[in-house]
Residue frames as qw, qx, qy, qz and C-alpha x, y, z in Angstrom:
[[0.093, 0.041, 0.093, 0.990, 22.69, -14.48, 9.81],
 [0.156, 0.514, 0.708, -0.459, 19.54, -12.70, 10.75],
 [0.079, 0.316, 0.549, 0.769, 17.25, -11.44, 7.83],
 [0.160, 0.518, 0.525, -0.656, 14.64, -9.05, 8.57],
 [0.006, 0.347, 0.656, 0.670, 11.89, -7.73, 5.76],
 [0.222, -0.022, 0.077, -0.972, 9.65, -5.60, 5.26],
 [0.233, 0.401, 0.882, 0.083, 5.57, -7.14, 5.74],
 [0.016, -0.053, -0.307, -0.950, 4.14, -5.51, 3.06],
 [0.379, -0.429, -0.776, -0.265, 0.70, -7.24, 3.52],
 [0.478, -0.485, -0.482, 0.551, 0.98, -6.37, 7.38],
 [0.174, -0.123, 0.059, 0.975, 1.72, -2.68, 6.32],
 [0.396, -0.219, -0.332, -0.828, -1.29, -2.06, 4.30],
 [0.394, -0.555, -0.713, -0.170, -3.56, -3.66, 6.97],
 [0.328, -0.524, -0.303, 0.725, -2.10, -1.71, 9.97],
 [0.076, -0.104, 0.095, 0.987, -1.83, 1.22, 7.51],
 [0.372, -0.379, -0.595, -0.604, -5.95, 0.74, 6.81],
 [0.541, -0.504, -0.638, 0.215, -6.77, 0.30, 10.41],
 [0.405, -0.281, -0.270, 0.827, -4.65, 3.04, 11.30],
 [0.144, -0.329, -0.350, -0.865, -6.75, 5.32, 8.29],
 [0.391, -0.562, -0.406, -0.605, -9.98, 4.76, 10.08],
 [0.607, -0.763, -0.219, 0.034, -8.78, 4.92, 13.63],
 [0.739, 0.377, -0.461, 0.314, -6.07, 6.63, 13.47],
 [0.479, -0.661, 0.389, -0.427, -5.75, 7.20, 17.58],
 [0.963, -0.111, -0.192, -0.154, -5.37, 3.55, 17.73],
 [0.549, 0.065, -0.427, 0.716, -0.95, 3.33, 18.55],
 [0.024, -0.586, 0.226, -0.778, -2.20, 6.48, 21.08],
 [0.856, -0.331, 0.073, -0.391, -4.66, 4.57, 22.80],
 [0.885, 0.213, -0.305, 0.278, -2.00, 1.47, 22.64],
 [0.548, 0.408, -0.474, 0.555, 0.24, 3.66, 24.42],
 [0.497, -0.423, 0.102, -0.751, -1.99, 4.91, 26.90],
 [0.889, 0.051, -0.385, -0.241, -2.55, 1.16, 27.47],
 [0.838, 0.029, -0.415, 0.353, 0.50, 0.32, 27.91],
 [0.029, 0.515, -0.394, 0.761, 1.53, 3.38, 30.19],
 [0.750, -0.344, 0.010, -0.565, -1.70, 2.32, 32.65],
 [0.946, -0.050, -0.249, -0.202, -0.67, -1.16, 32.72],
 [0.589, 0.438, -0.368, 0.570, 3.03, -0.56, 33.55],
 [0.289, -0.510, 0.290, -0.756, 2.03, 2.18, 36.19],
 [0.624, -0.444, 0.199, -0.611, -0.05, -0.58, 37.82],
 [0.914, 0.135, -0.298, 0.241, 2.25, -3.59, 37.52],
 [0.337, 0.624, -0.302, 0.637, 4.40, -1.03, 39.45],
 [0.526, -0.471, 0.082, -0.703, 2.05, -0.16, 42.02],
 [0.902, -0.333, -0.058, -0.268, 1.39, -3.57, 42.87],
 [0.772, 0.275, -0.544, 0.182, 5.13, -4.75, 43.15],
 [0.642, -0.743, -0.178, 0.072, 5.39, -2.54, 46.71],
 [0.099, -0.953, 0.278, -0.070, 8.18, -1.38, 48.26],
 [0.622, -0.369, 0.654, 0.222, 10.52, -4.35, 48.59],
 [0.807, 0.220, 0.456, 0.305, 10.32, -4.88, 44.95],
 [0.144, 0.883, 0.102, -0.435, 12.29, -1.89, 43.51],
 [0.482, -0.256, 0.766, 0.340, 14.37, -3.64, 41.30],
 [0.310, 0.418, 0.853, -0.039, 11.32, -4.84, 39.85],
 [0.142, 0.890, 0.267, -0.341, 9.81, -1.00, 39.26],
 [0.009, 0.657, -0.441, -0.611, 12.84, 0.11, 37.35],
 [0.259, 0.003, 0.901, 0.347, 12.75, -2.45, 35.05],
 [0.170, 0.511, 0.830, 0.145, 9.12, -1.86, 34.34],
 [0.143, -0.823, 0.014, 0.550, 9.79, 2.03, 34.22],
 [0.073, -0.531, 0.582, 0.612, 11.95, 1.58, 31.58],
 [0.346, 0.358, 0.857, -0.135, 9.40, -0.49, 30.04],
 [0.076, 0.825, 0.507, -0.238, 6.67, 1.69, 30.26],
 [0.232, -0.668, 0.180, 0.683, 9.20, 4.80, 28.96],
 [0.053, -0.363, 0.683, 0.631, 10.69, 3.14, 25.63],
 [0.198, 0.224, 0.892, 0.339, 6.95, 1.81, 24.64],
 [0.104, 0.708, 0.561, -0.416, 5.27, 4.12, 25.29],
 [0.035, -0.769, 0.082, 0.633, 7.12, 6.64, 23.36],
 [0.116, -0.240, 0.805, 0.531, 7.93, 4.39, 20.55],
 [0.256, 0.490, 0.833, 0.007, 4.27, 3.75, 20.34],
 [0.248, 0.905, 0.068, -0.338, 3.51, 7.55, 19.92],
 [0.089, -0.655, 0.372, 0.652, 6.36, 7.98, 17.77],
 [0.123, 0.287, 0.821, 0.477, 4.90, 5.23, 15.28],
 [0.100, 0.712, 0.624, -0.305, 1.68, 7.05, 15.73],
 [0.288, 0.803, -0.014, -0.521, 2.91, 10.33, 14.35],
 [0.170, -0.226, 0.867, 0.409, 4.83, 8.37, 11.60],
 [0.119, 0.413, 0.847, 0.314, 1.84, 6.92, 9.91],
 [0.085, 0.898, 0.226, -0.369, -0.05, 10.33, 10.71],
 [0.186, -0.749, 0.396, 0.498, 2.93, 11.70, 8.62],
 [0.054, -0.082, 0.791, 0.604, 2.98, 9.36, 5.58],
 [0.524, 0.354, -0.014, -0.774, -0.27, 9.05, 5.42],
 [0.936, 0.292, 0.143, -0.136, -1.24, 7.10, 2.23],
 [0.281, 0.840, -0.465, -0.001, 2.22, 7.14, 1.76],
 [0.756, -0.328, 0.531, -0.196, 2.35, 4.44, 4.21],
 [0.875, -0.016, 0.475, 0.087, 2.11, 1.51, 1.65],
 [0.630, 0.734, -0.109, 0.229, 4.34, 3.51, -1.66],
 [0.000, -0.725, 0.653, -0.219, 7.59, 3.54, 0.93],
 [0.868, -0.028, 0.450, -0.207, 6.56, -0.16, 1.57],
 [0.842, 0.506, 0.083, 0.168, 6.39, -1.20, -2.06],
 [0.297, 0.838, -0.434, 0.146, 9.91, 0.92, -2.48],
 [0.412, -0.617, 0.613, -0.272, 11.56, -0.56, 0.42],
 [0.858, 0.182, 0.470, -0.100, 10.40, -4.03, -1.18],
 [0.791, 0.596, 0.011, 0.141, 11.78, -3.43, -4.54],
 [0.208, 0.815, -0.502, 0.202, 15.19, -2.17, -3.36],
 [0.688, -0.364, 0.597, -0.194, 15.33, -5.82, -1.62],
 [0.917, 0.218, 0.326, 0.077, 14.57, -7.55, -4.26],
 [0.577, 0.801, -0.142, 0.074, 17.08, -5.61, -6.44],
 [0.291, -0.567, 0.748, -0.184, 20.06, -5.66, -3.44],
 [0.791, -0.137, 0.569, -0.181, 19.09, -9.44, -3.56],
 [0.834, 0.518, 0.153, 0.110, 19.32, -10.08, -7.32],
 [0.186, 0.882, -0.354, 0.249, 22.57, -8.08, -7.60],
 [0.549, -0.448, 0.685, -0.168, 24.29, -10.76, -4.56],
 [0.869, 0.070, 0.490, -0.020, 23.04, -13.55, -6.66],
 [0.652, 0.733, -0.166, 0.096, 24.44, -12.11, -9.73],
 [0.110, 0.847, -0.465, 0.234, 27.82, -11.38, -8.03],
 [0.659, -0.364, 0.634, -0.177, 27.66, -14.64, -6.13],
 [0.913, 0.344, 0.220, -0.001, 26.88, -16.90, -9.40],
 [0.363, 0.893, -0.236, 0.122, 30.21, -14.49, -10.94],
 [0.330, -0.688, 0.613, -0.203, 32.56, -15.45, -8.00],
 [0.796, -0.046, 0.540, -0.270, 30.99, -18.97, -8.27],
 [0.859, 0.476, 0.188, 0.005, 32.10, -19.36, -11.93],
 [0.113, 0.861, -0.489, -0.087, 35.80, -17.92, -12.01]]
């Protein structure tokens, strides 16, 4: 089974970086549009296969890069107090499984 978590550490650095620049995912996407466009360019005409693929690419990161961009523009310092929440309703979902597992485990 596949477990995913929040990095809370990771959060509050991105979410400092992001405070004092906070263009930085815009410029990222810019980035990656530019780089896509000319990974395109250079595949030619025999490789068009090759262009969609890196179309769709370029499309769903780019846009997912702006859309994290206005997100953290949008919480704000809120950034790392829906962190910490998102953390403590893990740890509580988690303690609550172990409780109900140790219960099952003792019948």
């Amino acid at each position: 089974m596949t477990r995913y978590s929040i990095d809370v550490g990771g959060v509050s650095r991105e979410r400092l970086a992001l405070a004092h620049d906070p263009t930085e995912l815009c410029a990222c996407a810019s980035a990656v549009a530019t780089a896509t466009a000319g990974a395109m360019a250079a595949a030619g005409s025999e490789g068009a296969g090759l262009r969609a693929s890196l179309d769709r690419l370029r499309t769903v990161h780019a846009r997912a890069l702006d859309a994290l961009a206005e997100a953290a523009a949008a919480l704000g310092d809120r950034l790392d107090q829906s962190t910490a929440e998102a953390r403590s309703v893990e740890l509580l979902v988690t303690s609550s499984l172990a409780e109900a597992g140790a219960a099952v485990g003792g019948r």
